[in-house]
N, CA, C and O of each residue as an XYZ file, in Angstrom:
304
protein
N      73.763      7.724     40.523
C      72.833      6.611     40.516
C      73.475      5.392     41.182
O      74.640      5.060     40.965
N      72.634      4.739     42.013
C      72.767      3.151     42.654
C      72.243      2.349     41.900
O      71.262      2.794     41.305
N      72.524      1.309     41.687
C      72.213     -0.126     41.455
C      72.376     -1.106     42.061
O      73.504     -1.434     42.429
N      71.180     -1.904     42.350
C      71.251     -3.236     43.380
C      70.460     -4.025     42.776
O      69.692     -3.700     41.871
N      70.609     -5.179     43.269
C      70.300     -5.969     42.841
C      69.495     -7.320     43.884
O      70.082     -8.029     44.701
N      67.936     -7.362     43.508
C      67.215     -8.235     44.147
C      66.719     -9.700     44.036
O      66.182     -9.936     42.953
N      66.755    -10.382     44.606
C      66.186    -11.979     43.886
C      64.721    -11.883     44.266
O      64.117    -11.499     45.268
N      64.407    -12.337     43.180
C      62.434    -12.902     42.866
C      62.621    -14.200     42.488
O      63.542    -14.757     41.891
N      61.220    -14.718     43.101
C      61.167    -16.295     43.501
C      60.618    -16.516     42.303
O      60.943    -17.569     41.754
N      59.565    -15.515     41.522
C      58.704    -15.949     39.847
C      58.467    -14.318     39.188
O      58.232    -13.194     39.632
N      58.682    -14.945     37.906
C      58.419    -13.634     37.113
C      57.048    -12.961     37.029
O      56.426    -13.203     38.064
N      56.490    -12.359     36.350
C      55.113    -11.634     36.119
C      54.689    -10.500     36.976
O      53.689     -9.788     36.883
N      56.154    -10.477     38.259
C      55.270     -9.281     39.018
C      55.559     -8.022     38.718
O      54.788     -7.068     38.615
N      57.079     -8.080     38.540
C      56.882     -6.637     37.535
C      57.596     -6.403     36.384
O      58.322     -7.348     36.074
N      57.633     -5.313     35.541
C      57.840     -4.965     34.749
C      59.326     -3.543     34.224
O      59.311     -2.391     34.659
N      60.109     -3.945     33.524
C      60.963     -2.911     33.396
C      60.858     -1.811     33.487
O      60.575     -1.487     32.333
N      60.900     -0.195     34.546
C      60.726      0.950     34.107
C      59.480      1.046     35.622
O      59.146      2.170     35.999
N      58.886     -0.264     36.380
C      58.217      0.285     37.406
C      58.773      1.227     38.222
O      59.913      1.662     38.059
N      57.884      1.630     39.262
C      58.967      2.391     40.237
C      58.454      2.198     41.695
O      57.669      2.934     42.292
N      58.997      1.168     42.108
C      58.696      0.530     43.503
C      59.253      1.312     44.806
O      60.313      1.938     44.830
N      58.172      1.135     46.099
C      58.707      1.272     47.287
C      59.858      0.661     47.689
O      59.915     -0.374     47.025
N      60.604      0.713     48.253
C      61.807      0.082     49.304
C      61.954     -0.220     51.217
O      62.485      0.518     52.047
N      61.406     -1.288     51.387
C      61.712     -1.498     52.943
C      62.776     -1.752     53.294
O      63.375     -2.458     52.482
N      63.579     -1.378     54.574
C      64.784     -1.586     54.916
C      64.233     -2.331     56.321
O      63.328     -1.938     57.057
N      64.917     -3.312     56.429
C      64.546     -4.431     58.027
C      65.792     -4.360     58.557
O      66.608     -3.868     57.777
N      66.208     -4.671     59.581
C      67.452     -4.824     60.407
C      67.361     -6.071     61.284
O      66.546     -6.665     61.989
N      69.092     -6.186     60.715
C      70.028     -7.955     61.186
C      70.453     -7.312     62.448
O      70.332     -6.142     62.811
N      70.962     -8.307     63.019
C      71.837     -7.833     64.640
C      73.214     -6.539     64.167
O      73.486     -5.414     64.585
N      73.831     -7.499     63.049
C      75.025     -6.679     62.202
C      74.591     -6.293     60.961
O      75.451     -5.614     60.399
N      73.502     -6.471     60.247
C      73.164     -5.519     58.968
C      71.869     -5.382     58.333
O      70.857     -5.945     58.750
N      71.917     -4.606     57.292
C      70.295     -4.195     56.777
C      70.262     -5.221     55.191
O      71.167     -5.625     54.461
N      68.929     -5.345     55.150
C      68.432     -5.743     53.758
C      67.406     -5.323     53.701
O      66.812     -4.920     54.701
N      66.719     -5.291     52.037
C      65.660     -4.592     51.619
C      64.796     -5.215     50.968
O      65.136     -6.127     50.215
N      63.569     -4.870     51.116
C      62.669     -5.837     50.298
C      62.237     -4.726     49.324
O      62.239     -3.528     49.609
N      61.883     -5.230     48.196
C      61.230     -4.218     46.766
C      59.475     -4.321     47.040
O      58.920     -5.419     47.098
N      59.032     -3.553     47.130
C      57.497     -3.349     46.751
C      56.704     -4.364     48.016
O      57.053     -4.482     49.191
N      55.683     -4.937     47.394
C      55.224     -5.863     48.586
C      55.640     -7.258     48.447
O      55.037     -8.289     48.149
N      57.032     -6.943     48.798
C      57.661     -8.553     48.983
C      57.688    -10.063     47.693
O      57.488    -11.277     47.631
N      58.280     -8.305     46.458
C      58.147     -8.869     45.167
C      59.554     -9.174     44.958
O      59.781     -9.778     43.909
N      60.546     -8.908     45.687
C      61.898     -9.794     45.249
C      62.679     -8.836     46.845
O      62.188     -7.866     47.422
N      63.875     -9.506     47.141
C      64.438     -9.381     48.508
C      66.441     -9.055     47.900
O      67.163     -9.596     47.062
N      66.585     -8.168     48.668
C      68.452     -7.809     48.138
C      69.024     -8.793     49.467
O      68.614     -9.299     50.512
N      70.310     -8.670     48.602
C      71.255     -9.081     50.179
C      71.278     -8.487     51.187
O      70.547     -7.531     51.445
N      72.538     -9.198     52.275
C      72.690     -8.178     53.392
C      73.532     -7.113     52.856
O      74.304     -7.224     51.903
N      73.253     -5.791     53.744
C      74.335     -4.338     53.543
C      74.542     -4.360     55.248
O      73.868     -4.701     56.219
N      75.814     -3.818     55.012
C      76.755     -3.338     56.429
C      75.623     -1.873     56.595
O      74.687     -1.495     55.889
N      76.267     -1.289     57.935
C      75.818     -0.098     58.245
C      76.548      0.821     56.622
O      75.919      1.057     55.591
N      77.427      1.024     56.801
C      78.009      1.918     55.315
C      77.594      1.533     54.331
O      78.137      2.055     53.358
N      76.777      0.762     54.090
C      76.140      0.663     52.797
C      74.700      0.800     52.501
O      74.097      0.457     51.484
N      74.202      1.433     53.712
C      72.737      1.063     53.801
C      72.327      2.570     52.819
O      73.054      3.542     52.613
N      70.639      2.272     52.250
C      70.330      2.683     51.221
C      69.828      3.899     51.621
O      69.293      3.885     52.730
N      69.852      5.085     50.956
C      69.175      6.189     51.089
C      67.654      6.531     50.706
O      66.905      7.369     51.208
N      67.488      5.859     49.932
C      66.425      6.183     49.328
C      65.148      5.285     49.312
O      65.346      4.103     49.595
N      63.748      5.699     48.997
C      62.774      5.249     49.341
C      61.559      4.426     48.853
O      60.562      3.882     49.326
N      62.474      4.721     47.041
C      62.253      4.067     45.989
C      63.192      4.552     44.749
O      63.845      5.550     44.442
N      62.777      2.833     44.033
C      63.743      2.859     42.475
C      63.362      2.625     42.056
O      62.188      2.361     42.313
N      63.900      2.450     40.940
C      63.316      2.368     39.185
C      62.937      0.982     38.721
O      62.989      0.550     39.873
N      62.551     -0.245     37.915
C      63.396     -1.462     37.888
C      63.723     -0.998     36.214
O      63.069     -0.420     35.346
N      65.128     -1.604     36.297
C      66.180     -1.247     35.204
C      65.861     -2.619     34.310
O      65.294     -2.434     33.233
N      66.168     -3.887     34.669
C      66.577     -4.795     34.125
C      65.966     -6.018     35.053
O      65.887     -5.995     36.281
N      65.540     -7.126     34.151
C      64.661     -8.295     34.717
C      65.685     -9.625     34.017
O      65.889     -9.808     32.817
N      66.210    -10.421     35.141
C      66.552    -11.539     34.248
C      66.382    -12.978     34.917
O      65.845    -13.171     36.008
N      66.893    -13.899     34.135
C      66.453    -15.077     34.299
C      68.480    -15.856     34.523
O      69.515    -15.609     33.905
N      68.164    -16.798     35.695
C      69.591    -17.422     35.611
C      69.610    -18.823     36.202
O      68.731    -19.166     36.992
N      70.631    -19.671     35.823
C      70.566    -20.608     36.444
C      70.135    -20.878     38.314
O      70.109    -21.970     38.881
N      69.936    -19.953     38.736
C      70.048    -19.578     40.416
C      68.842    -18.953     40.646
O      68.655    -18.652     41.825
N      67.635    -18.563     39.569
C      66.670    -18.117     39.945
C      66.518    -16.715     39.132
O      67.415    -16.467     38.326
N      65.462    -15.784     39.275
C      65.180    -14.454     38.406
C      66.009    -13.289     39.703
O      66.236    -13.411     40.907
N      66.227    -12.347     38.827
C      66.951    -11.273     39.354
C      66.116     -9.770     38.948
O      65.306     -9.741     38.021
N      66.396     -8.732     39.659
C      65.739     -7.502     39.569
C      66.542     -6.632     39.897
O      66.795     -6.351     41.069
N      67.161     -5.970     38.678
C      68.396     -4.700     38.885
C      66.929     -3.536     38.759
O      65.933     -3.518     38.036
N      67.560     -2.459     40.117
C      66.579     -1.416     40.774
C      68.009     -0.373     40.838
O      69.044     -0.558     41.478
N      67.632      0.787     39.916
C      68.337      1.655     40.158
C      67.410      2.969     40.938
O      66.276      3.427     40.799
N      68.751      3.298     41.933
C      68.190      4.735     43.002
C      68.891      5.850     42.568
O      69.951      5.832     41.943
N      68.244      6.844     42.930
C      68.788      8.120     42.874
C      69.509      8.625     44.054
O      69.011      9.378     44.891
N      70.934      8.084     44.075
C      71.828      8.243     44.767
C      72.920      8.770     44.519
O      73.777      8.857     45.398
């Protein structure tokens, strides 16, 4: 299993245990991913880190001084 981790701008869109699509976009030098329809966004990944898979789970929803977070585990 993978775990990553996405930032969301507001809560309510989803829920622990969904199981969202995954887009992968491309930087000049790396990839990032957006969750579902552009319900929270990951960092950049190098080429060696880029994601296999086409959807994940959401594991865990939280709240932080820096904004809400969305841990998405893959079957990797």
């Amino acid at each position: 299993m993978r775990q990553m981790e996405f930032k969301m701008e507001r809560t309510g869109l989803l829920e622990v245990g969904d199981v969202l699509p995954v887009t992968e976009s491309k930087l000049p030098t790396s990839y990032y991913y957006t969750l579902g329809k552009s319900y929270a966004m990951s960092a950049n990944f190098s080429f060696r880190e880029r994601l296999k898979s086409e959807e994940g789970r959401v594991t865990d929803i939280k709240e932080t001084p820096k904004g809400y977070f969305v841990t998405v585990e893959f079957d990797e």
